[in-house]
C-alpha positions as CSV (number, residue, x, y, z in Angstrom):
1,X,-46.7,-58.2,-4.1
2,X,-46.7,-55.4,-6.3
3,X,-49.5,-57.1,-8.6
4,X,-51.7,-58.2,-5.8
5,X,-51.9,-54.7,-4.4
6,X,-53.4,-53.7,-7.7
7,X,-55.6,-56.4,-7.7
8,X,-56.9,-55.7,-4.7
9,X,-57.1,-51.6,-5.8
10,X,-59.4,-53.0,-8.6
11,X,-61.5,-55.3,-6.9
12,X,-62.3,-52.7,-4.1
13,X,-62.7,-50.1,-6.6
14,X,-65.2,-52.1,-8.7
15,X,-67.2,-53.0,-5.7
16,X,-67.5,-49.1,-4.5
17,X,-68.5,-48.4,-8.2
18,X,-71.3,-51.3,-8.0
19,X,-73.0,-49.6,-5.1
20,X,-72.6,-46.2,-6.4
21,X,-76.2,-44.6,-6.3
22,X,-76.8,-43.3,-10.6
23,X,-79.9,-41.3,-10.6
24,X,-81.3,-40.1,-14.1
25,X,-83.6,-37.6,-15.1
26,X,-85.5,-37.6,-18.2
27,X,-86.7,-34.2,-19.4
28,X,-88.1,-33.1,-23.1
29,X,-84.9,-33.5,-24.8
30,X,-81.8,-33.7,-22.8
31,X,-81.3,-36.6,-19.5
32,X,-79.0,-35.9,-17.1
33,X,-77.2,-38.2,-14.4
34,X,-76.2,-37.0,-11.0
35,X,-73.4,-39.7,-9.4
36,X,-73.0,-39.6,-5.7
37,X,-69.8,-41.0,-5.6
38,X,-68.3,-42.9,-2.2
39,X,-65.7,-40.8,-0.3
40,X,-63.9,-43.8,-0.1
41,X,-62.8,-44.0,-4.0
42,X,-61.1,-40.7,-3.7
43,X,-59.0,-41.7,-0.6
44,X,-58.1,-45.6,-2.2
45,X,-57.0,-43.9,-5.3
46,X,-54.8,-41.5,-3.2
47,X,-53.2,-44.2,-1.4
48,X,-52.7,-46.1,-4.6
49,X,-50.7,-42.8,-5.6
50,X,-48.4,-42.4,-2.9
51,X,-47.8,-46.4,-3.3
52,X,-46.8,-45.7,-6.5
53,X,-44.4,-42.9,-6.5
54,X,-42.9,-45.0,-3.4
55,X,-42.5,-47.9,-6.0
56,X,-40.1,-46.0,-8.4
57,X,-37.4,-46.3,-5.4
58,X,-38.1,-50.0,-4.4
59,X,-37.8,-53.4,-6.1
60,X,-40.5,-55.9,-5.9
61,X,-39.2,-57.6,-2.8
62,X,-39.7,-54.4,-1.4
63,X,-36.1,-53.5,-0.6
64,X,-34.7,-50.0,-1.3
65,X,-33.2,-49.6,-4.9
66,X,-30.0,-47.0,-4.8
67,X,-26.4,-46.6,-5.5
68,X,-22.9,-47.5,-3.8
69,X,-19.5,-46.5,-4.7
70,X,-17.3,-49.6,-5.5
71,X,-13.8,-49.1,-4.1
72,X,-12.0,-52.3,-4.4
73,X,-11.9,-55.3,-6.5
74,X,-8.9,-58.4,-5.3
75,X,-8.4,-61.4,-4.6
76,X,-6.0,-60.7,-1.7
77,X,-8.5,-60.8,1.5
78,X,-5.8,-58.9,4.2
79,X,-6.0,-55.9,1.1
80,X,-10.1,-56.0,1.6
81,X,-9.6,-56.0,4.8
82,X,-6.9,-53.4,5.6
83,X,-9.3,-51.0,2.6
84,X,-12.4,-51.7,4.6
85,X,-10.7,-50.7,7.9
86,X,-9.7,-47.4,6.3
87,X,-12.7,-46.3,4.8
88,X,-14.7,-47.1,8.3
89,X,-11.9,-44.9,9.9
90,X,-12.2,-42.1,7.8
91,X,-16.3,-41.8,7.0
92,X,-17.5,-44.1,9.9
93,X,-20.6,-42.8,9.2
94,X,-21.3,-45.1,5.9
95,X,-21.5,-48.5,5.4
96,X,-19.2,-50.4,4.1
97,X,-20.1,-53.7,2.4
98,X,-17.5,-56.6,1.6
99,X,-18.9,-59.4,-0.4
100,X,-17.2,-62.5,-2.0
101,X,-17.3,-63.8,-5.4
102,X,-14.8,-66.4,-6.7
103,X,-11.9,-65.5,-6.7
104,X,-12.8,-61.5,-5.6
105,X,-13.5,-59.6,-3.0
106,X,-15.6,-56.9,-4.0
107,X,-16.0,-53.9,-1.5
108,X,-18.2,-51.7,-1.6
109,X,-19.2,-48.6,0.3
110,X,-22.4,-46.2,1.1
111,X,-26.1,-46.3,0.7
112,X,-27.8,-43.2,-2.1
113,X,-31.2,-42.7,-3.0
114,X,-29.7,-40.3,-5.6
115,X,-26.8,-41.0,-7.9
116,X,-25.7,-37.2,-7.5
117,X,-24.8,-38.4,-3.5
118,X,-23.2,-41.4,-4.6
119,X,-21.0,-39.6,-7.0
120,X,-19.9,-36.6,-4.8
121,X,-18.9,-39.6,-2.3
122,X,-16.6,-41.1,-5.0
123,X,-15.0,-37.7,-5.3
124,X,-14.2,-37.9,-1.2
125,X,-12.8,-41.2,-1.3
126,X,-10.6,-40.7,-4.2
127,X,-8.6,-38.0,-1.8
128,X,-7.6,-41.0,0.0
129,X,-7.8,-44.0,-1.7
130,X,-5.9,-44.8,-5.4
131,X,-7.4,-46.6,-8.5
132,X,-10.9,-46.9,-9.9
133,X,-13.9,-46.1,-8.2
134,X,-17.4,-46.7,-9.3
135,X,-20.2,-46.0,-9.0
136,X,-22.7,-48.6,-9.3
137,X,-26.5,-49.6,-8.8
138,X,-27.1,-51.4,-5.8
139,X,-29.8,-53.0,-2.9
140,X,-29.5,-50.2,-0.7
141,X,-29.6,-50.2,3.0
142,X,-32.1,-46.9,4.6
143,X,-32.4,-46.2,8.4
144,X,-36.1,-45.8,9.4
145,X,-35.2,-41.9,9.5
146,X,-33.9,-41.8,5.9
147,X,-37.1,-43.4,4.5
148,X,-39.0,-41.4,6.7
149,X,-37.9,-38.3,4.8
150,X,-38.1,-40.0,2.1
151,X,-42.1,-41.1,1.9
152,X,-42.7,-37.5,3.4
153,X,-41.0,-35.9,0.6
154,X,-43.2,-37.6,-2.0
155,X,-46.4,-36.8,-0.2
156,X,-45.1,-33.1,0.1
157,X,-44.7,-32.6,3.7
158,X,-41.5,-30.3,4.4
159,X,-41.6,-32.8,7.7
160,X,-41.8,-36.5,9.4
């Protein structure tokens, strides 16, 4: 997807350059152009600026690229489960993901944009739960509200 919006950049760009008006003046010794260039150029290569910037965050499917804390690794499901069931009871604001690969359960919990949020989130769960907790990169879940702020951050609006 990510290549055929550049295409398509380049193609529209290279048809707005072939009907650019280029008027040239001779004189005695120097010639100089004047190029009236299409207001639309300056607004496509805008566009394909905020697209970028936007692109550092996602993948190429398009899903949000981020950070979650892992907080358990077993092969005993009822553990998983009971672990799960405390984090939701003490931050029941974050989501908490539980995924299985043979033999393990790995669970995993939150959704940063920023490794510095992930990070201060490990710090809060290891008040409450014991062993390793990681920090790890991840496909991120964002409500429409979080990449709202998001985009309008990058295009330097203070707000959505």
């Amino acid at each position: 997807m990510k290549l055929n919006n550049i295409l398509i950049f380049f193609s529209l760009a290279a048809s707005l350059l072939c009907s650019q008006q280029l008027h040239a003046q001779q004189s005695d010794s120097t010639a100089t152009a004047t190029v009236h260039a299409d207001p639309r150029l300056n607004w496509l290569a805008e566009k394909q600026a905020q697209i970028n910037k936007v692109s550092v965050y996602k993948n190429s499917a398009g899903q949000w690229k981020g950070y979650r804390v892992m907080v358990l690794n077993t092969n005993n499901r009822d553990e998983a489960n009971k672990t799960k069931a405390d984090i939701l009871k003490y931050f029941p604001d974050k989501g908490v993901y539980m995924a299985y690969q043979a033999p393990y359960f790995k669970l995993k919990a939150g959704d940063f944009v920023k490794r510095e949020d992930a990070e201060k989130f490990r710090k809060e769960l290891s008040k409450y739960f014991s062993g390793s907790l990681f920090v790890m990169n991840d496909i991120i879940k964002l409500s429409a509200e979080e990449e709202a702020k998001i985009l309008a951050a990058e295009k330097g609006e203070k707000e959505y």
